[in-house]
C-alpha positions in Angstrom: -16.7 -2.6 37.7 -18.4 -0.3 40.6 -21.9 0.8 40.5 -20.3 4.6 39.8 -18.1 3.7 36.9 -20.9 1.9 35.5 -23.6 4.9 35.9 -20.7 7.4 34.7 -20.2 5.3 31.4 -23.7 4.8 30.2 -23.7 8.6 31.0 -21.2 9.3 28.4 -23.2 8.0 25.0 -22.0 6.4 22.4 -19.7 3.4 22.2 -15.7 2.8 23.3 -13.9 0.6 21.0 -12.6 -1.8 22.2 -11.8 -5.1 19.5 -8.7 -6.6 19.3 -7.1 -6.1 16.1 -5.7 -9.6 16.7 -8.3 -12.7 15.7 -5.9 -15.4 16.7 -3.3 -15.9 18.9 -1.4 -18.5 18.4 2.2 -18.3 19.8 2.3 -14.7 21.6 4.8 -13.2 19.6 3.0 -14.9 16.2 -0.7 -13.9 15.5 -3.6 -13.6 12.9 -4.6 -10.2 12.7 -8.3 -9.2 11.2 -6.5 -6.6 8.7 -4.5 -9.8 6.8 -7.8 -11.5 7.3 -9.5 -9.0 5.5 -7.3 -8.7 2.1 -8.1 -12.8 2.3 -11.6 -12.2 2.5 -11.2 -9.3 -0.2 -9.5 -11.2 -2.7 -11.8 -14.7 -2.0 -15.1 -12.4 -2.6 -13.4 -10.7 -5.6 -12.3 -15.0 -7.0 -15.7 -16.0 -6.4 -17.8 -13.1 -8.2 -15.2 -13.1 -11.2 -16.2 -16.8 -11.3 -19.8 -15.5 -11.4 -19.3 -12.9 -14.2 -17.9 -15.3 -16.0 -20.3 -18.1 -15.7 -23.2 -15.3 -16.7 -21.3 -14.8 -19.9 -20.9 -10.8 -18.5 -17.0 -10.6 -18.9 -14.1 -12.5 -21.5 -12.4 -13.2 -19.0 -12.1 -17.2 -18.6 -13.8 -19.0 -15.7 -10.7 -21.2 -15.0 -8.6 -18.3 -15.5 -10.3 -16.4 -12.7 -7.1 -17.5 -10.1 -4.9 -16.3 -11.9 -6.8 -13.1 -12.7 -7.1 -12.5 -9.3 -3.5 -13.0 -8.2 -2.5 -10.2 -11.1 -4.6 -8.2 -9.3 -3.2 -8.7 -5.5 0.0 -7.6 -7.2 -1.5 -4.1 -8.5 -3.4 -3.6 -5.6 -0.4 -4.5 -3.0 2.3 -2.8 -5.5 0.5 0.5 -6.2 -1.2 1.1 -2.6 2.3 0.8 -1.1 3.3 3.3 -4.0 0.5 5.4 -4.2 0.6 6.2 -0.5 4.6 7.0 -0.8 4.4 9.1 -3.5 1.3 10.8 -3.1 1.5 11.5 0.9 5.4 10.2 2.0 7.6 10.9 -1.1 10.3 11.6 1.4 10.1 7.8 2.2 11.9 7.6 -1.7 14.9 8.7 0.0 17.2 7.0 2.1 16.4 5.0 4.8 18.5 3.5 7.6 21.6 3.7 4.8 19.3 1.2 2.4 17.7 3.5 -0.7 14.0 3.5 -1.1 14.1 1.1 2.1 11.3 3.9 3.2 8.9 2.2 0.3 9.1 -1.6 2.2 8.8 -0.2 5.1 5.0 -0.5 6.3 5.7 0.6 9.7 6.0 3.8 8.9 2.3 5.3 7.0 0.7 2.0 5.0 -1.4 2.0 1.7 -3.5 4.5 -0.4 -6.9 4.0 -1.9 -5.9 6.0 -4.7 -2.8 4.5 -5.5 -4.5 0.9 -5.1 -6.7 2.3 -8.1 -3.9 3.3 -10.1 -2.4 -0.5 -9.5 -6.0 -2.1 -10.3 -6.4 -0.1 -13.4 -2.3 -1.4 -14.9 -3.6 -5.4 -13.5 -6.8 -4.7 -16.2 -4.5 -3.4 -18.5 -2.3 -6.9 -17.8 -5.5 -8.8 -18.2 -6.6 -7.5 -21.4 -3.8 -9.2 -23.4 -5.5 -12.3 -22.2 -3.6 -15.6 -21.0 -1.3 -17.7 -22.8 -2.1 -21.5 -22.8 0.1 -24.3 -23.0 -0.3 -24.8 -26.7 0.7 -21.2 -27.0 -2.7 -19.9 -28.3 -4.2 -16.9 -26.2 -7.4 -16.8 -24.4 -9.8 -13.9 -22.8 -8.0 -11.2 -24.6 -10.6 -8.1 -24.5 -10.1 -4.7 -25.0 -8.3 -2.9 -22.0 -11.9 -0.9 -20.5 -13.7 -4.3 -19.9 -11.3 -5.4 -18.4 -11.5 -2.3 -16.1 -15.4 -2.5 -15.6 -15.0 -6.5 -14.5 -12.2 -5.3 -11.5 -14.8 -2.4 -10.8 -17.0 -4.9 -10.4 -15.1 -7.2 -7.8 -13.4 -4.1 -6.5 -16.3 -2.8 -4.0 -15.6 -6.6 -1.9 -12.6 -5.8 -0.9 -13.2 -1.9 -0.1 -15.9 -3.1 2.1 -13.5 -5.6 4.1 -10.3 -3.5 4.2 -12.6 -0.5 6.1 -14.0 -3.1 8.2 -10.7 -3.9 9.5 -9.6 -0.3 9.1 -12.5 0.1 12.0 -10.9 -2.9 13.8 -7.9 -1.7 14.2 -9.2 1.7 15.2 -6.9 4.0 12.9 -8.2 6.8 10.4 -9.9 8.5 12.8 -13.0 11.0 12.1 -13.5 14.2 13.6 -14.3 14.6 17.6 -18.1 15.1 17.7 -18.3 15.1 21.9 -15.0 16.5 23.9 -13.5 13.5 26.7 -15.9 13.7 29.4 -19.0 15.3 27.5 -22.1 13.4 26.0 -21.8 11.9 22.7 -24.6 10.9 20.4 -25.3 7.4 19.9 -23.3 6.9 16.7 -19.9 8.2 18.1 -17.4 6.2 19.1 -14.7 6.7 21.0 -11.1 5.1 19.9 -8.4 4.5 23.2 -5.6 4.3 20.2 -6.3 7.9 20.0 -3.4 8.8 22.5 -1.0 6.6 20.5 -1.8 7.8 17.0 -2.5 11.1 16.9 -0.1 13.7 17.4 -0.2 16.4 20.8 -1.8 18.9 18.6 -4.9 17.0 17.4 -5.9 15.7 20.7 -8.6 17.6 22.8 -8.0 16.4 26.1 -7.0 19.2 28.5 -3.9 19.3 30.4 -5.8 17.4 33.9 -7.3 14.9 31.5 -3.9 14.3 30.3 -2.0 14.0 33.4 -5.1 11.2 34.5 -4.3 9.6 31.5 -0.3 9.9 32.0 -1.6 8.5 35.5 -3.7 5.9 34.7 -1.3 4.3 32.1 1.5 4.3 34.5 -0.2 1.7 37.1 -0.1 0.0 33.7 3.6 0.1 33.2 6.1 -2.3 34.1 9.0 -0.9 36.3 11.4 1.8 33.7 8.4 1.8 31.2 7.6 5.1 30.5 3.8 6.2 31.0 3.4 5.9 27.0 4.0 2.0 27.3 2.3 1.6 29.9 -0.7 3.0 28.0 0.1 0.5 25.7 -0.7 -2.1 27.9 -3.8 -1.0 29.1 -4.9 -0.6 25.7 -4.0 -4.5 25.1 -5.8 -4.5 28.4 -8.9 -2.8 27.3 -9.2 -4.9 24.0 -8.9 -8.1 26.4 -12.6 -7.2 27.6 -10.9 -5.8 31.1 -14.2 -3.9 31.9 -12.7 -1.6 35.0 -9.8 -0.5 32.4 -12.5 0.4 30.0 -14.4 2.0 32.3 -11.6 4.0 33.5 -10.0 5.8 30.4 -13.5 6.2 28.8 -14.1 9.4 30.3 -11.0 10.4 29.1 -11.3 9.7 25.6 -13.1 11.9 22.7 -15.8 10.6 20.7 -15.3 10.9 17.1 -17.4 10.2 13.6 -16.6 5.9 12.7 -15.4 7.3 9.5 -14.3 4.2 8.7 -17.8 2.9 8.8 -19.3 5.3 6.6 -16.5 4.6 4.1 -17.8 0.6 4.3 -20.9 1.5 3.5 -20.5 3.8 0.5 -17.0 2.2 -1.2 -18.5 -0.8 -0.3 -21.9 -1.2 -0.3 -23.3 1.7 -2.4 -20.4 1.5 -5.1 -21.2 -2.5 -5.4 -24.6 -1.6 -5.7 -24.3 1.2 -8.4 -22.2 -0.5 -10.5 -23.7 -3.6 -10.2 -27.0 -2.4 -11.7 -25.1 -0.4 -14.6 -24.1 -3.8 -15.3 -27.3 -5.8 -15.2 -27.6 -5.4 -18.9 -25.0 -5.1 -21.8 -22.6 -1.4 -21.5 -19.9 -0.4 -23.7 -16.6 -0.6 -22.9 -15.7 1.8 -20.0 -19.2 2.8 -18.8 -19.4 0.5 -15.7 -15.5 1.3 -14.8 -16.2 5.3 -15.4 -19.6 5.2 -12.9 -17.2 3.6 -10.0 -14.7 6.3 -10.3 -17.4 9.1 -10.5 -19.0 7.6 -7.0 -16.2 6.4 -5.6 -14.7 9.9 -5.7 -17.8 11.4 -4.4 -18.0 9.6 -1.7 -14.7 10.2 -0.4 -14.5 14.0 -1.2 -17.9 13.8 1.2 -16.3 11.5 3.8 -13.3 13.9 4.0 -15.1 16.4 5.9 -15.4 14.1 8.7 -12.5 12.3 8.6 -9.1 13.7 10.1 -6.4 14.1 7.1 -3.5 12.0 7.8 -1.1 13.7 10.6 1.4 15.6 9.0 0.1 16.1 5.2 -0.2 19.5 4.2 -3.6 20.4 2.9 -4.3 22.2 -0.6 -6.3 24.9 1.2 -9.3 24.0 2.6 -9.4 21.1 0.8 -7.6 17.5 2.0 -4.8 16.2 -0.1 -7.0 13.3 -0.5 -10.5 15.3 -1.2 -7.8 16.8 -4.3 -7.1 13.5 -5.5 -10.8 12.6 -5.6 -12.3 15.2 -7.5 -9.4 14.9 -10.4 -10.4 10.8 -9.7 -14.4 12.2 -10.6 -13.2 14.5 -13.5 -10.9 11.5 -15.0 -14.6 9.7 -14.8 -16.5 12.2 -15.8 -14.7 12.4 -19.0 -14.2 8.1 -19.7 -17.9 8.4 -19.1 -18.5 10.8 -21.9 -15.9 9.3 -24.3 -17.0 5.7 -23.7 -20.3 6.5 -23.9 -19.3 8.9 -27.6 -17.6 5.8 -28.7 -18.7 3.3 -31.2 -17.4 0.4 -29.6 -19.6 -3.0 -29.4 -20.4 -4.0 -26.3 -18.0 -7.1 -26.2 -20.4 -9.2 -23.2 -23.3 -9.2 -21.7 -24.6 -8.1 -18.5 -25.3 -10.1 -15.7 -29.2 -10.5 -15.7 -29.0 -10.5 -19.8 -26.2 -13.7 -19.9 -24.2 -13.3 -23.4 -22.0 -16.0 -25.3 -19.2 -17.5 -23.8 -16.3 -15.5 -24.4 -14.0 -16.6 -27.0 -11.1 -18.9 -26.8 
């Protein structure tokens, strides 16, 4: 990289992505991506602190039942992601698809999963893992009633919220607002995504039309002979996330700087979430309580994030309020009012918490 094109990017602020969302390749066309890695990592944290709950005598649900607890729940939270974000922001993906019907819902190419419909599939795998587990001798273990089960996925839930927005960050998609225009300063905690020019549409972009005829430019010295410009821009993003410091160097002027939503979503569904409920359940709750307290600020914290996070391209609003800021604050009212009835409620609390260990759950 020149002298120039190193004084004009520490000029700029901020920070230009520029990860690979790839963590191994193996065989060119085959590869280990950080987003698979991640549900992994999700669903090993979520194994090992059920494991823990258990052990601590703070859930019913068996210890060496955990695996299979947790493979109920990679069902709802694969099933009702996929659904959620069909028929909540695609239903038109219901219809047919390349001649196959509801080919649109298997189709992951086209939009991928919903947080709130993830919920929903999390909330139907307690439901499943209330009527408890059937052993060989056909007796039944770790039945408990259907809101404990909630609170105990509420409780392994955060994990994997964290790591899915991590990689969500990786792979530089669900982009924030702009904060600094292509070219001007951004403050230090901007960052500016390249996939921008592939994933949002013409009409949310800010570049004006010279920056986008560099960028047209620039991408086609990038572009094999008949590529268009747009593939070629393709390869000097994979160019880019190689560590090829004169690409980077080149398109960063050209690039807006934007919130790292998907940061600030780590750290509240993942970290302040875990934490909340996580203290709720230090000691003994009924039924519902710990489960109600993640939905309350969960929801929250998404209804804030929304105001700096771009809504997904194409999804009509519901005023000035995001489709998914709408879904949150019936996901906080829906909270609101389990908190209030669990709380009402004269339920025992069926285990104890995790600093005050109760009996072993019942077989």
């Amino acid at each position: 990289m020149s002298t120039l094109a190193q004084q004009a990017t520490s000029n700029l602020g901020g920070w230009t992505h520029h990860i690979s969302p790839v963590a191994i390749d193996l065989f060119g066309a085959f590869s280990i991506r950080w987003y698979g890695l991640s549900y992994l990592a999700g669903f090993a944290a979520a194994y090992l602190l059920l494991r823990l709950l258990a052990a601590r005598g703070a859930t019913r649900i068996p210890k060496d039942r955990a695996l299979d607890a947790i493979l109920t729940l990679i069902v709802g939270v694969v099933v009702g992601g996929r659904l959620g974000y069909v028929l909540l922001y695609e239903p038109r993906l219901l219809g047919l698809v390349d001649g196959f019907p509801f080919w649109g819902v298997l189709a992951v190419n086209r939009g991928g999963m919903a947080s709130h419909g993830g919920i929903v599939g999390v909330m139907l795998a307690a439901w499943k893992l209330s009527r408890g587990f059937k052993q060989p001798d056909g007796t039944v273990v770790g039945r408990c009633p259907p809101m404990h089960a909630m609170d105990v996925c509420t409780l392994i839930a955060p994990a994997g919220l964290l790591f899915g927005r991590l990689a969500n960050f990786i792979n530089g998609e669900l982009l924030g607002k702009i904060v600094a225009l292509p070219g001007q300063h951004a403050p230090w905690f901007a960052v500016r995504y390249p996939q921008e020019i592939l994933s949002e549409p013409d009409d949310r972009l800010a570049q004006t039309p010279e920056q986008t005829a560099a960028i047209q430019r620039l991408a086609s010295d990038f572009a094999l002979p008949g590529e268009t410009w747009f593939a070629g821009y393709e390869r000097l993003l994979a160019a880019v996330q190689r560590g090829d410091a004169a690409a980077r160097a080149a398109i960063e002027p050209l690039i807006s700087a934007r919130h790292p939503t998907q940061l600030y979503q780590a750290a509240i569904e993942g970290l302040v979430v875990g934490v909340v409920v996580w203290a709720i359940a230090a000691k003994p709750r009924k039924p519902g309580v710990i489960g109600a307290w993640f939905l309350i600020v969960y929801a929250a914290g998404r209804v804030a994030m929304d105001f700096v996070r771009l809504p997904d391209a194409g999804v009509t609003q519901f005023g000035p309020l995001t489709r998914g800021q709408v879904y949150s604050l019936l996901m906080l009212l829906a909270g609101v009012a389990v908190l209030v009835f669990a709380s009402a409620r004269s339920a025992d609390r069926v285990s104890g918490g995790w600093l005050r260990p109760g009996p072993p759950p019942p077989n």
